[in-house]
N, C-alpha and C positions, 0 to 999 in steps of 0.2 A: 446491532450492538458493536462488529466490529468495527463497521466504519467510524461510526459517531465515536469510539474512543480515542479513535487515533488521533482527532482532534479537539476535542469537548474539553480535555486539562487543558490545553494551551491556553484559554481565556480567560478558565479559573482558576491560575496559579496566584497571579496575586492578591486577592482575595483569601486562598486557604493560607500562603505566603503571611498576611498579615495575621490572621487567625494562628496559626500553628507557629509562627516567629522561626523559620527556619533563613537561611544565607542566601545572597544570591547565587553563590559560589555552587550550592548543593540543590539547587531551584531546578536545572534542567534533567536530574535523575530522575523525577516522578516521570518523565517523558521518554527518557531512556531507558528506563527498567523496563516498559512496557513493551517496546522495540526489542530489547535483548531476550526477553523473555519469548515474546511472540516468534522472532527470525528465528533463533537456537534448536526451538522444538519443535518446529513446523513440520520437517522429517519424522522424526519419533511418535510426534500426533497425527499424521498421513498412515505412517504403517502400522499402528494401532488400530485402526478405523479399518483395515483391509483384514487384520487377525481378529479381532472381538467385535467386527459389527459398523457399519455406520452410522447407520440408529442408536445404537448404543452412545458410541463416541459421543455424538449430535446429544442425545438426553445430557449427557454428563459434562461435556460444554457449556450449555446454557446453563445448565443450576448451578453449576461451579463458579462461570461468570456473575454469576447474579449473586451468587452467597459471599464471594471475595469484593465484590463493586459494594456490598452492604459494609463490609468490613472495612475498605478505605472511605466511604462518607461518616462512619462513623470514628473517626482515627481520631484520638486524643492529641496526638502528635504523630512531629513527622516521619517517623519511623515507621509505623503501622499504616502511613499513608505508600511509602512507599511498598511494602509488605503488597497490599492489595494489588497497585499497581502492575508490580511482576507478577502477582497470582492471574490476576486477570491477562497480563499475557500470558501466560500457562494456559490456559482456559480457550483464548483464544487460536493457540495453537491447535487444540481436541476441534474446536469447533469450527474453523475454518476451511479443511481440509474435507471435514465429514460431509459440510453443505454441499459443496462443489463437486465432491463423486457420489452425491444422491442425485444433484441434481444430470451428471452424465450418464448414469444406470436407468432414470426413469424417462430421459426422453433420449431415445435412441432415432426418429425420424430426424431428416434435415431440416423440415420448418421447422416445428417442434420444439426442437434444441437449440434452435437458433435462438426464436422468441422468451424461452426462457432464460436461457444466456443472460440476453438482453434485457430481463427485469434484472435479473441477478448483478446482471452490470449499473444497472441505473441505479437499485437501490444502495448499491458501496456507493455508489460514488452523491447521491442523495445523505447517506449516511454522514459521508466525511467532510461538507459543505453543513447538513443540519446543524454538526456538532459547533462551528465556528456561533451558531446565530443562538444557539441553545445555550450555552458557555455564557454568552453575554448574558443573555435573560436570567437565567435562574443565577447568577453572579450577583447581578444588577438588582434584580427584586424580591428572589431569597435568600439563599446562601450556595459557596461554594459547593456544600456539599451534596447538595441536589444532581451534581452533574454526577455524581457516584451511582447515588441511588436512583436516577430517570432508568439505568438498566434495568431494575427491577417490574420497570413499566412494560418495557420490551420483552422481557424473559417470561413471564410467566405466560402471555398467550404463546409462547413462541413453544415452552415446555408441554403444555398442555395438546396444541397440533402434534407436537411431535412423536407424544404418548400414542392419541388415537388415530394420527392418518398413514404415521411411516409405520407400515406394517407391510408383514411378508418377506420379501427378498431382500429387503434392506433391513430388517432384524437380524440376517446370519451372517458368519465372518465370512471372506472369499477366499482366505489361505485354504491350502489344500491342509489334508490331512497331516497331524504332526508337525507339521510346520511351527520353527520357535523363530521368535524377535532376536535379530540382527543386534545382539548387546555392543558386540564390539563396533561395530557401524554409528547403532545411535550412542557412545560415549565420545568418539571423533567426530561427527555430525555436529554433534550440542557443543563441544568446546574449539572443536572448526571454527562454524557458524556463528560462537558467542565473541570469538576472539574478532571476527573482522568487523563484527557488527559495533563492539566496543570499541574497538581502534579507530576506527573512522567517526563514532560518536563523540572518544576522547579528543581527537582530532581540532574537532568543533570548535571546543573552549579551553585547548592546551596546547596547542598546536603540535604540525608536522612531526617537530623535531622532540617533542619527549620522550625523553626515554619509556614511559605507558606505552603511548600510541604505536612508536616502532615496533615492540617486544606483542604486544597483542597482534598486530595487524601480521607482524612475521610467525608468530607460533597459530597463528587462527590458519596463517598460507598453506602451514606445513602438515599441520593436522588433515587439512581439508583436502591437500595428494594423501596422506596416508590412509584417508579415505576411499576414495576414488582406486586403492592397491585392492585396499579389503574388499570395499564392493567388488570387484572385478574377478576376485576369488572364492569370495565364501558364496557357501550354497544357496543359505536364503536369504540373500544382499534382501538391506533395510530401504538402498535404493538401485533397485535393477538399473542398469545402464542403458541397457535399449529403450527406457522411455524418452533420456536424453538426447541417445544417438540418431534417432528418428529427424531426419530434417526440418518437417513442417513443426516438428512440433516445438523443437530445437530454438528454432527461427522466433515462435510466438513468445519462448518462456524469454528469450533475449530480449525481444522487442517490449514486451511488459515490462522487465527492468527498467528499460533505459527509458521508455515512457515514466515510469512512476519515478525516478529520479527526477524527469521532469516534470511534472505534477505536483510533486512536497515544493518543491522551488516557487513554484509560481505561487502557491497558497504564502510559502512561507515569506517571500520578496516582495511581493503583493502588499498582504498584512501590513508588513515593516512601514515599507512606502506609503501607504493609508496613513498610519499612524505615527511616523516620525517626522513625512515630508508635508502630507496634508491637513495631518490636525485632528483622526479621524477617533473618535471615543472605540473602544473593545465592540462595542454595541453596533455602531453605524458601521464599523470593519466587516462584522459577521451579516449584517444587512445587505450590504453590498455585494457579496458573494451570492445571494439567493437568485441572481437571476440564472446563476452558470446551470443553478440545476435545472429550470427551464429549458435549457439550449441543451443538455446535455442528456435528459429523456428522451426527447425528440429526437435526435440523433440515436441514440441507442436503438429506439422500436423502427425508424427507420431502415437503420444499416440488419437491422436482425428478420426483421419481418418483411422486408422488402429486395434491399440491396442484395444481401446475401445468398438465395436462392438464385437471383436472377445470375449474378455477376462475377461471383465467387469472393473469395478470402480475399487475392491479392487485391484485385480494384478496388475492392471497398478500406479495405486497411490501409492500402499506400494513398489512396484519395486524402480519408479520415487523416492521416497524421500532415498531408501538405496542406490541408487546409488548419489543422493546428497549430503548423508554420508561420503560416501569414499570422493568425492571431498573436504567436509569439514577439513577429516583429514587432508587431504594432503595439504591445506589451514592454518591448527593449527601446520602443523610442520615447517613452510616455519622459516627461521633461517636467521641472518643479511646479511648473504653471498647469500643469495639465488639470483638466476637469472629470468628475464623475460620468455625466453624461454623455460629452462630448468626446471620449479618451478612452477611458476605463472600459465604459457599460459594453461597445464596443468591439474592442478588444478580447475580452474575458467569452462573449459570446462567440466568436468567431471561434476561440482557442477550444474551448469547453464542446463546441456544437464537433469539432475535429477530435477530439477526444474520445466523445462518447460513438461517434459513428467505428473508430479502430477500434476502441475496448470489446466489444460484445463478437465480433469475430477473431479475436487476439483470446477471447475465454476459451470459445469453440475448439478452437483449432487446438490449443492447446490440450485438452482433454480428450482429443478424437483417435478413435482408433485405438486406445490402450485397452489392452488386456482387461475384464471384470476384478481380475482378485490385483490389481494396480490403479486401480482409479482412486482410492485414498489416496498415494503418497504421488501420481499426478496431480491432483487436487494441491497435496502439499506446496511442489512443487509453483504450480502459479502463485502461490503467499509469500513464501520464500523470495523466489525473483522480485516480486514487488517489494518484498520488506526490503530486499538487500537494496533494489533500486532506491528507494526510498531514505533509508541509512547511509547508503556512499553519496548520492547526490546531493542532498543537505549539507554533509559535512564540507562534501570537497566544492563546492558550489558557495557555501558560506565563508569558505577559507578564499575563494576567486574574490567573492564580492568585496570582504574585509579588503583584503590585499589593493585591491584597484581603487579603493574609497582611501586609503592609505598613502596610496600616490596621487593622488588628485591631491587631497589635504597638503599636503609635502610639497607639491608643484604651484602650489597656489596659495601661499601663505597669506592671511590680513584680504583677502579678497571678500567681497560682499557677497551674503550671502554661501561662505564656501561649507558649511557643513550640510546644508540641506542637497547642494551642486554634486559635494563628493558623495555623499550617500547613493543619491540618483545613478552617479556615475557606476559605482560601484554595483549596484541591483542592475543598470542597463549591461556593464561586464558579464555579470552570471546569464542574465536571461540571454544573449547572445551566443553563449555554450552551451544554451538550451537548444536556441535555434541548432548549433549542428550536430546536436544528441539528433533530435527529431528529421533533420536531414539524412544521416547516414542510418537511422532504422526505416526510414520511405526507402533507400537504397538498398538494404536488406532484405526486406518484406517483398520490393517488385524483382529481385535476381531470385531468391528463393521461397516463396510461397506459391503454391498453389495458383495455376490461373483460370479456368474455368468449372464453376459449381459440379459438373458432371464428375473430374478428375476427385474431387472430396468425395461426391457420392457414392466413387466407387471406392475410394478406398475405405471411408468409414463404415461398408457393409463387407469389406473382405478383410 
């Protein structure tokens, strides 16, 4: 549910757009509420799940998803459309956090955890490619509003397992006794978090220089040191700092940023190029994308259930993102003439197969070794980094590509063919920023991660 949403509106917007008569102007909030709401309370829903339960959290995530995803399909207008939207990222905040420290409490072996990791990885990233081809369809052959309500498809076996199987140790909270919620933590945390995540979103479609984007992005900076004071003093920090301070794992929550910045890019530059250089319907856009999830399972169960025992964290991650490298070049060279088969199909497979081989020890690591009564708001933690990656890279990645499609146009006035040229130019600019995101975390990941399996083994049993 959570992957598929973070993509599933983007196809059905204009569809509900026609339906609901809402502006262009106000069209990208159903996509940023979702984003603001999810990033903001990632924390706050991390250390809830550590004081009342992860089980719990996890119950009340999915039906809460499910009952607000009903309430945005059925939205008279746009207001209640976007209503849902934020709710569901509330929702998803509870429920993303709780998965991810069930899933590190119940497999504590190293194959074990690996392999599940590695569904855990393949199904987000299955999730967030489904949503592209599913958007089209139910757009296409029923209505917008199906992509609201398909959660309810999901939720309820998803509710029902989680009644009868998570039981036991995952019904009780892991705070210690008396322990109360970090209020003043999670009130900086949420308007931290909300301010960078809207500045850089406003960013987007108002640029640099508005007075919004400055004032969000500087009171979200400021919040988020006054944060980082309070954690560092009060008794039961909302987020302990030694999960942060921990190297490896330090390393991972980085490297998932700055991967997932790269990741929204290429779906989002990708798309564009599909559809504005090649011609390509919402439909055949979201088609095209299916084979990444082939290449991109395959790499997960590989690097989790094989690579990773043998070879450790580092090899397989810094391998996993230089081979994501190449697919990206081959991604920044693609030119107005280029072809599906020959260009694209490619391409996409190369980048995707290097993705999902780093994601599933980039989970691992990230989750290892913490503390029982902190694996919620570790959990958190990986959502968070990705949403933020995902929010800054968009924006500031969207503002590169404009910009350089801006001077190409400018530089080449009355030329043939120059808006489909500058376009290209401008999507080959961003993805090229891609390339040295994905550069300098290979460089990262091999000076500081882990290099032989044995070095994790021992530390995640001590």
């Amino acid at each position: 549910m959570v992957g598929l949403d973070t993509t599933i509106i983007n196809v059905a917007l204009p569809s509900a757009q026609q339906a609901l008569g809402f502006s262009d102007s106000s069209r990208q909030w159903a996509v940023t509420l979702y984003a603001l709401a999810f990033g903001s309370l990632l924390l706050l829903g991390g250390r809830l799940g550590d004081l009342v339960g992860r089980r719990r959290m996890f119950l009340i995530g999915v039906l809460g998803f499910a009952v607000v995803s009903a309430i945005g399909g059925a939205a008279p207008n746009y207001a209640i459309l976007l209503v849902g939207r934020g709710l569901q990222g509330l929702f998803a905040a509870f429920l993303a956090p709780a998965t991810l420290s069930l899933l590190a409490v119940t497999f504590h072996e190293h194959p074990a955890r690996a392999k599940a990791f590695g569904i855990f990885s393949g199904i987000l990233g299955v999730g967030g490619v489904s949503g592209l081809v599913l958007g089209g369809v139910l757009s296409e052959y029923l209505s917008w509003r199906y992509c609201m309500f398909v959660n309810l498809v999901l939720a309820i076996p998803a509710l029902l397992g989680g009644m009868s199987l998570l039981r036991g140790v995952h019904s009780h909270p892991t705070a210690t006794a008396g322990e109360r919620a970090d209020l003043a933590g999670a009130v900086l945390s949420f308007g931290g978090l909300f301010g960078i995540v809207f500045g850089f979103s406003y960013a987007e479609s108002s640029g640099w220089g508005n007075v919004w984007t400055i004032t969000s992005l500087v009171l979200g900076a400021v919040l988020m040191v006054a944060f980082a004071i309070v954690e560092a003093n009060v008794r039961n920090p909302l987020l302990p700092l030694r999960i942060l301070l921990d190297r490896f794992r330090g390393t991972a929550f980085l490297a998932l940023a700055l991967l997932g910045a790269g990741f929204v890019s290429v779906f989002l530059f990708l798309t564009y190029f599909m559809q504005t250089v090649l011609g390509y319907s919402p439909l055949q856009t979201g088609l095209a994308f299916v084979p990444m999830v082939a290449g991109f399972i395959v790499a997960v169960n590989l690097a989790s259930s094989f690579l990773l025992p043998r070879f450790g964290a580092r090899a397989v991650v810094v391998t996993g993102i230089l081979i994501g490298l190449i697919g990206l070049i081959l991604i920044a060279r693609l030119g107005v003439d280029a072809t599906y088969s020959a260009h694209i199909l490619p391409a996409i497979l190369i980048y995707d197969f290097g993705q999902g081989m780093a994601s599933a020890p980039l989970f691992a690591t990230a989750t290892r070794g913490v503390e029982k009564r902190d694996t919620g708001i570790a959990g958190a933690l990986v959502n968070a980094f990705q949403q933020t990656g995902y929010s800054i890279g968009g924006a500031v990645l969207s503002t590169i590509a404009a910009s350089a499609t801006a001077r190409y146009a400018a530089a080449n006035p009355g030329a043939p063919r120059v808006a489909p040229l500058a376009a290209v130019h401008g999507y080959s600019t961003a993805f090229w920023c891609v390339v040295g995101l994905y550069g300098f975390s290979a460089l990262l990941c091999l000076i500081l991660f882990p290099g032989h399996p044995r070095t994790q083994s021992a530390r995640n049993t001590g």
